[in-house]
N, C-alpha and C positions, 0 to 999 in steps of 0.2 A: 570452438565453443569456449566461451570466458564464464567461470563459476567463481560466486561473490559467496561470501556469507553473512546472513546477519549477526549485528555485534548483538542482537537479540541471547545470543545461542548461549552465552554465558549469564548466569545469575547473578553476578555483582552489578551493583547499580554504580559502580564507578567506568565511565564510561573509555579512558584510560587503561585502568586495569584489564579490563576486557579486551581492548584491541594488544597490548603487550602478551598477553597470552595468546590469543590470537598468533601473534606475530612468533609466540616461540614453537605453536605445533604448526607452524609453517605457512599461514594465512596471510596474503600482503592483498586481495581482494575481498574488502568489506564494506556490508553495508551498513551503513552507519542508519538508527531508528529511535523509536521512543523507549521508555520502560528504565531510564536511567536516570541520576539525578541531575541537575543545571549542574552545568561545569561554566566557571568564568574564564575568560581570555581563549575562547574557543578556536577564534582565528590562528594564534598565533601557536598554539600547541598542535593541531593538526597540520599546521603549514610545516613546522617542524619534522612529523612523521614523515609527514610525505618523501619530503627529502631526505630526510636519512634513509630510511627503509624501503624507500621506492614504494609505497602503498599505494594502492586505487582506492578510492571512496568512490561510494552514491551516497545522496541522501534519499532517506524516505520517510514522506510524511510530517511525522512530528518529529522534526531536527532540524537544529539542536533544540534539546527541551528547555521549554521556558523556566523561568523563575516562576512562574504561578500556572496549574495544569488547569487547561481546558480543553476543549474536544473540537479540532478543527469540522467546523460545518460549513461547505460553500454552500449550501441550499437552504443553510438560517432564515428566514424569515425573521428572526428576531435581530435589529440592528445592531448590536453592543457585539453578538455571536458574528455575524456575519462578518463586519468589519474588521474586526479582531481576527479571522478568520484568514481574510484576504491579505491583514499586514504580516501577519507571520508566516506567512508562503513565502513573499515580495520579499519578509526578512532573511527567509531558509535560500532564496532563490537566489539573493545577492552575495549572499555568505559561498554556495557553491557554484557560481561564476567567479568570485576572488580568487578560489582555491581552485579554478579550471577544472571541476566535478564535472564531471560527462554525463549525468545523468540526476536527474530529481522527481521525485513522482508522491502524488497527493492522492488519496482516496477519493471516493464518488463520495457524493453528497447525502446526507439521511432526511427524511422526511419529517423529522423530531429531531428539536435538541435532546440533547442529556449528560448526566453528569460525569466527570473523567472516572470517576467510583463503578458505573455500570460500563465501563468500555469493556467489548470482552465478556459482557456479564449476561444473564437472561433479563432483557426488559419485561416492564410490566407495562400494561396496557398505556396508547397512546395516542393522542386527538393528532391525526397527519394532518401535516399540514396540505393546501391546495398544490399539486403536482404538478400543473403545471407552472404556475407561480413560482415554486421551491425551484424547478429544472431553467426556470428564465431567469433565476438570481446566481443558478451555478453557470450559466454561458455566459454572464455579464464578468461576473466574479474569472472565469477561464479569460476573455477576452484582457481583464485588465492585467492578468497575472503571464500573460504572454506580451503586454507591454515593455513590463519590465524586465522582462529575461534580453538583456542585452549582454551576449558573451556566450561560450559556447556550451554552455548547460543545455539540456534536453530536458523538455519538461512530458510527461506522462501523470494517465489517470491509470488507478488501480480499481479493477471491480470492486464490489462489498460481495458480502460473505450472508444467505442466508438462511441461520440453523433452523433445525427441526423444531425448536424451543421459539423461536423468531415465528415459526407457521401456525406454533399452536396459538399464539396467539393472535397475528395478526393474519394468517390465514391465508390469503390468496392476495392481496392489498398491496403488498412490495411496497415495505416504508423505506427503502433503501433504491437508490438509483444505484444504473447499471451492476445490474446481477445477470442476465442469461444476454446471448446474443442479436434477441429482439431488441432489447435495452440496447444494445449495442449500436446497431440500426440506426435508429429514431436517434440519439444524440449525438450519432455521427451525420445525421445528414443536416445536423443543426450548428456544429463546432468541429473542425477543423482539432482533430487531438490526435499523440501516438500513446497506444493502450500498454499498459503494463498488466498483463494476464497472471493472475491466481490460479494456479491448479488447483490448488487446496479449496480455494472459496469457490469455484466452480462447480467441485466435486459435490460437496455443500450442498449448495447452491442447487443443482439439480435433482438430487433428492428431493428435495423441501420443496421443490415445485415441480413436484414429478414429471421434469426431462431427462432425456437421456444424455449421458453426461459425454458418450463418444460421441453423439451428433453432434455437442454441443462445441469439445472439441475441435472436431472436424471442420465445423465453420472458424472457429476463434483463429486455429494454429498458424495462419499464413496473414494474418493481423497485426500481429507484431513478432520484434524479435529479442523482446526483453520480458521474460517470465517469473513466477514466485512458485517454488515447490515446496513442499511438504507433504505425509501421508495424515490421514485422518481416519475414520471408520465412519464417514458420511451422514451423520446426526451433528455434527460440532466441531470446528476449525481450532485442532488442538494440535497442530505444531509438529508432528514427529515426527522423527527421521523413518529411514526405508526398516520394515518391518518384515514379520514371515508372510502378511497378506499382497503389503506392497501392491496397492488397489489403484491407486493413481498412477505411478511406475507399467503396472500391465500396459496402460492404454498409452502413453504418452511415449514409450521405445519404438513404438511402430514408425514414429516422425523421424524425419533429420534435425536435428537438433544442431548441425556443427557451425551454421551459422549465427545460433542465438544466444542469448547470456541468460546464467540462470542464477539466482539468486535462493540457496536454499536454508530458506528458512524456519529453521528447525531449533526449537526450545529444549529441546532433551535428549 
């Protein structure tokens, strides 16, 4: 089993400073994510680490952060969002092919834009867009971003995440692609992807659409072999490490785990 961590885990927005410490309480597998500020000359300081320190990188998602935030959406309907969307993958995807990253992984698509101020946040109410429409813009948008992956990056989709706060208001409607294992289904029998599984949003996830979240498991676990952990208290995907309830941990020791990589990402 290979254990990553997110360079999430620390609070400095300097995304340097966080991997050096990282690197002095003994961390040389991180994943590199959003929540930091634009660093310039990205290539050539990570190629740096690498070498000297022997580090592993992933990236995920939103990395490296842009010089201006926006909220990647492959399922934009909105052209300026979508496109925008798809070149900053192509840009994240080129950057970790240069740097021989082994792995790179993009979130599902939402049904709504929004603004990078509500990422993480409670939305308010919102006009979804046509789904199936939105889910044929994300396997166009998959299709081209597997184009350009020439080099030995792996590219993976990560579930979304959806809270109890997410239900009140949208209710039973799933404005977010792939969330439970049905989702799972249906745009694997459409797109050719390897899954990057969310404990945490799973866990989530099941609550808020009243599944059970070990069945839910029990289908996911032998789907992939690259996961995201964190504990939560199943209303809200809040980051934290193993606790006295340790609610995702009961269910998830039952598996073998020694062949998969975990990435735990945890804020606090």
């Amino acid at each position: 089993m290979e254990i990553y961590i997110s360079s999430n885990f620390l609070d400095s927005k300097d995304l340097f400073d966080s991997i050096k410490i990282l690197k002095k309480n003994g961390f040389v597998n991180i994943e590199l994510t959003g929540g930091k500020k634009y660093e310039k000359d990205i290539f050539n300081r990570l190629n740096y680490l690498k070498k000297k320190y022997n580090f592993n990188f992933f990236f995920h998602n939103y990395f490296p952060v842009p010089r201006k935030s926006f909220v990647i959406n492959l399922c934009s309907l909105n052209d300026e969002i979508y496109n925008k969307s798809i070149d900053f993958c192509i840009g994240s995807i080129k950057l970790a092919n240069k740097l021989s990253i082994k792995k790179y992984s993009v979130h599902a698509g939402f049904f709504f834009d929004f603004k990078p101020s509500e990422a993480g946040m409670q939305k308010t109410k919102k006009i979804l867009s046509n789904r199936e429409e939105a889910l044929s813009r994300f396997y166009n948008a998959w299709t081209i971003l597997k184009k350009n992956n020439i080099g030995p990056t792996k590219l993976y989709i990560e579930n979304n995440v959806y809270s109890k706060a997410d239900q009140q208001i949208f209710g039973n409607s799933k404005p977010y692609m792939l969330l439970d294992y049905k989702d799972y289904m249906e745009v694997s029998s459409k797109i050719k992807f390897d899954l990057l599984l969310d404990l945490a949003h799973l866990y989530v996830t099941s609550n808020s659409l009243q599944l059970k979240f070990e069945k839910q498991l029990r289908n996911f676990i032998n789907k992939t072999e690259y996961l995201h952990y964190s504990e939560n208290n199943m209303i809200n995907d809040s980051n934290h490490g193993l606790d006295k309830y340790n609610n995702i941990f009961s269910e998830i020791k039952k598996y073998d785990f020694l062949k998969k990589i975990i990435t735990l990402e945890i804020y606090d």
